[in-house]
N, C-alpha and C positions, 0 to 999 in steps of 0.2 A: 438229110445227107447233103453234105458240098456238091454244087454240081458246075461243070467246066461246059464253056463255050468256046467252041475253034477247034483248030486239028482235026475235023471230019469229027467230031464226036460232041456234039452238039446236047447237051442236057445229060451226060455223062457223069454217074457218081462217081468218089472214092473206090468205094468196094469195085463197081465195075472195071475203071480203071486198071485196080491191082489184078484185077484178073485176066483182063488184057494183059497185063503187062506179064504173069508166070507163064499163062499160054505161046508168047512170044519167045521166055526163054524156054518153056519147055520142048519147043518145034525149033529151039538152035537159033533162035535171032536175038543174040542180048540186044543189040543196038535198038532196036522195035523196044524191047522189053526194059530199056534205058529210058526211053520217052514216055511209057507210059509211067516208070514208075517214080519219076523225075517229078512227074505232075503230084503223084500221090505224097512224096517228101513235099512240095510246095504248100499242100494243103494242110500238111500235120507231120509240122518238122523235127517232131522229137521223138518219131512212131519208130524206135529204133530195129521192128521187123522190117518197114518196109526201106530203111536208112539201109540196112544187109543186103535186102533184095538189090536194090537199089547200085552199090557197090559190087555187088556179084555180076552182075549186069555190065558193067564197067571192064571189071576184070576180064568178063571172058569175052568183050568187045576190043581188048586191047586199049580203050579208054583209059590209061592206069594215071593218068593226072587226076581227072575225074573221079577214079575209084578211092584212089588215095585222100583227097579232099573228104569224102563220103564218109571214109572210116576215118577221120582225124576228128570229123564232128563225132560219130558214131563210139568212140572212145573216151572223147567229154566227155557223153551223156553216162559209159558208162564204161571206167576203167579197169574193170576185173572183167571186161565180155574177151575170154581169152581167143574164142572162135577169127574175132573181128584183129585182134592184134596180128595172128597170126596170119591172114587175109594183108593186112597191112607190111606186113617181113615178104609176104612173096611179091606183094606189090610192086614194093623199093627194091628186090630182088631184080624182078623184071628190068627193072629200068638202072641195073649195074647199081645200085645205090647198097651195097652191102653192107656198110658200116652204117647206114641208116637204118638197113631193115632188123641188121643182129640184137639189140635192145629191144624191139618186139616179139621176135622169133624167141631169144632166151625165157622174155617174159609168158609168152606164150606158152612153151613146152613146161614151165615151173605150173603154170596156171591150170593146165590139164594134163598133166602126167602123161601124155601121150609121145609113145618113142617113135613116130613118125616126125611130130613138130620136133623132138630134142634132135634127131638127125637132119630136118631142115635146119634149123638152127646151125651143128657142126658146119655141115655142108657152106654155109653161110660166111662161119667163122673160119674157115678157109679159103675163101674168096678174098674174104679181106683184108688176109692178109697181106 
């Protein structure tokens, strides 16, 4: 196993880490659970569960530069992950960026048939206008 030195966690794996890190969001601290899982993307940057984690953590810290950086890697690695596009439309949502986020969101709701994502999407395309 990879093991971290510093941050109070001194001989610290991977797996531990990610577990610190869910426990943190789980108990309502993305920001906590942004650090630890910050570490875990460092150590295995293509791990796109923990890339999600990772961004989810961002998002509900209000982090959304950060979150959005996350998922733009996170959508490289893999551009049919519709969960992650749509993640990415509320992002740019958040931060008034409509006409940014409306090509994720459409992509998104085509990707997973889901009428929750097609109505964020309208929702969206209404903004932007």
């Amino acid at each position: 196993m990879t093991e971290f030195v510093g941050d109070g966690v001194a001989g610290t794996d991977v797996l531990e880490l990610l577990e610190r890190g869910r426990a943190a969001y789980a108990a309502g601290d993305p920001s906590t659970a942004a650090r630890y899982l910050a570490r875990v993307v460092a150590a295995s940057p293509r791990n796109r569960m923990a890339l999600l984690e990772l961004a989810q953590a961002h998002y509900r810290s209000a982090s959304l530069g950060r979150a959005e950086d996350v998922l733009r890697r996170l959508i490289e690695l893999d551009p049919a992950d519709g969960y992650a596009r749509r993640l990415l439309g509320l992002t740019l949502t958040r931060q008034s960026r409509h006409a940014d986020a409306l090509p994720h969101l459409r992509l998104a709701a085509a990707m997973t048939g889901d009428p929750e994502v097609a109505a964020e999407a309208a929702r969206c395309e209404a903004r932007a206008a």
